[in-house]
N, C-alpha and C positions, 0 to 999 in steps of 0.2 A: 504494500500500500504506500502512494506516496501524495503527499498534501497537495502540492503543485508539480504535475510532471509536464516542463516543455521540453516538447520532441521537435518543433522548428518553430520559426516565424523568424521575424527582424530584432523586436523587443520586445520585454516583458515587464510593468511596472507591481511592486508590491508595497501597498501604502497601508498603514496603518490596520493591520493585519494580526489577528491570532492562529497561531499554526499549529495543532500540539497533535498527542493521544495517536499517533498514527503508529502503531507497535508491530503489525503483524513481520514476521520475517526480518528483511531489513528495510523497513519502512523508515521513508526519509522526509523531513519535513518539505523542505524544495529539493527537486530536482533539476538543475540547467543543465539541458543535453543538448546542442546545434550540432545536425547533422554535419556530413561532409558535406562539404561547398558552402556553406553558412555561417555568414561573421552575423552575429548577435549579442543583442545586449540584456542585462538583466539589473533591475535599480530596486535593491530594495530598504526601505526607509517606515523611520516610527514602528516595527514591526517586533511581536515576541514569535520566537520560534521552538518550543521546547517540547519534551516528553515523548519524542520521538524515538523509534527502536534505533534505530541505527543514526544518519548523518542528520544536523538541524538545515545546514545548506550544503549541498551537492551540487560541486562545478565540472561537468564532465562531457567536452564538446569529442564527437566524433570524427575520425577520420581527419579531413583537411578543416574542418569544423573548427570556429574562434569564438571564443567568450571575452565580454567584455564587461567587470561584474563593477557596482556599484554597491554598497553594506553600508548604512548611517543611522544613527539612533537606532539600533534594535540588538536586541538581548538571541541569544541562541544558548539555551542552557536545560543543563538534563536529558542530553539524547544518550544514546547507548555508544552510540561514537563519536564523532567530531562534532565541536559546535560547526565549523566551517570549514569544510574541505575542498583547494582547487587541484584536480587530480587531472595529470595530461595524458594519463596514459589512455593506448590507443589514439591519439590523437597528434596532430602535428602543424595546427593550424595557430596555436596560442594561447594563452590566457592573461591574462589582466584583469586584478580586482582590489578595487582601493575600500580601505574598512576605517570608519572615523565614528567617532562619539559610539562607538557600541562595546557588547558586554557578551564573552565565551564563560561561562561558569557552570560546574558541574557538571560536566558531561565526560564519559568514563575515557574519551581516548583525548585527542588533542582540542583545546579550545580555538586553535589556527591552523591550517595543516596548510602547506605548500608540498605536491607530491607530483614527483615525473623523474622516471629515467631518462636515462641516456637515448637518444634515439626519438624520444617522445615530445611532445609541445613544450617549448619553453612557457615555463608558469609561476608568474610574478606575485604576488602579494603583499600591497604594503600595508602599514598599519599603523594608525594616528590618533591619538587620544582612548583609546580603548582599554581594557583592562581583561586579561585573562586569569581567570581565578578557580580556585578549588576544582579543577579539572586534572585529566590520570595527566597528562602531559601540556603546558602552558602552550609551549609554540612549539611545529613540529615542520622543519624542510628536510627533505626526503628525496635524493636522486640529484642526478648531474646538470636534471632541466628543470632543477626547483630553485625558485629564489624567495626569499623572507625577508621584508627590511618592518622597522620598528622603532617609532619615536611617539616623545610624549603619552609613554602610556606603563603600565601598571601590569606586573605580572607577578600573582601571589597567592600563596596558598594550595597550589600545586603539589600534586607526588613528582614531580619532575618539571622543573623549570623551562628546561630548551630541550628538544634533541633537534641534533645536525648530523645528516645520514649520508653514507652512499653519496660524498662529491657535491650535495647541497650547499647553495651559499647562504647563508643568514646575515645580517648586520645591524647594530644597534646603531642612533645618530646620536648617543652618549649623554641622553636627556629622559631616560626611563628610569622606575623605578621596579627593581627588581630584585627581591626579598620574600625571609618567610618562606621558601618552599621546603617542602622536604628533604629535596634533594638539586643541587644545583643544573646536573646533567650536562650538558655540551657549552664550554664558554661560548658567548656570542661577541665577534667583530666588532669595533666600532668604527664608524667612519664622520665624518663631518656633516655637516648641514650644508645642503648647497642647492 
């Protein structure tokens, strides 16, 4: 079962929105899927996303497939796995997803995940004012074609602060705060503000 499954179009807006309870299997709150041949985009704002079995938002474009994600004011907390996952595998068209004033909390795997091997969609995600909290892992980049950057925001309460996997790049802009986990996991980079 999944909250919102797009299988194509151009764009998709989600505004002030309740998403939950969707358990069966791996039921996912959103699903962003753009076929092959498909740059699209997905905006979603003022939104809660939680109590979902598996991911709160899934970014998972097909084939030559591109996403273009938008995340602002909205909470993704308590699914069974990632508050927010952009995953490129299968895919080799892109991804880009920018996450500001929102909240990953409690949810059992990462409350950020940046994931793609080698071979697969280069898949960016940054993150600006937000806060990942009480989740199995705060930030998680994964693969050769993952990238994570992270300023202005809060990462705490975690069983695992960072992981940086398999040739991912992470980077802090040296203005977070990040404490209080468990466990500190993978130091993250930092780099300037520019």
């Amino acid at each position: 079962m999944i909250g919102v499954n797009f299988i194509n179009g151009a764009v998709i807006h989600i505004e002030n929105c309740k998403i939950f309870g969707f358990q069966a299997g791996t039921a996912t709150g959103v699903k962003f899927a753009p076929p092959s041949g498909v740059a699209a985009e997905l905006h979603i704002s003022n939104s809660s996303i939680n109590d979902n079995g598996a991911n709160g938002v899934l970014i998972q474009p097909g084939g030559t497939g591109s996403a273009k994600v938008s995340i602002n004011r909205t909470r993704t907390s308590n699914n069974g796995a990632a508050g927010v996952r952009a995953d490129g595998t299968g895919s080799t068209g892109g991804i880009a997803v920018s996450i500001a004033d929102s909240v990953a909390a409690g949810n059992s795997g990462a409350g950020f995940t940046s994931f793609s091997q080698s071979g697969s969609a280069s898949t960016k995600v940054m993150i600006n004012r937000s806060m990942a909290s009480n989740n199995g892992t705060g930030l998680n980049a994964n693969g050769a074609a993952a990238i994570m950057r992270i300023g202005f925001s809060v990462v705490s309460g975690n069983a695992t602060a960072a992981n940086i996997a398999n040739l991912a790049a992470m980077s802090s802009y040296n203005n977070n705060q990040i404490d209080d986990n468990a466990a500190v996991g993978s130091a993250i980079p930092t780099i300037g503000l520019h």
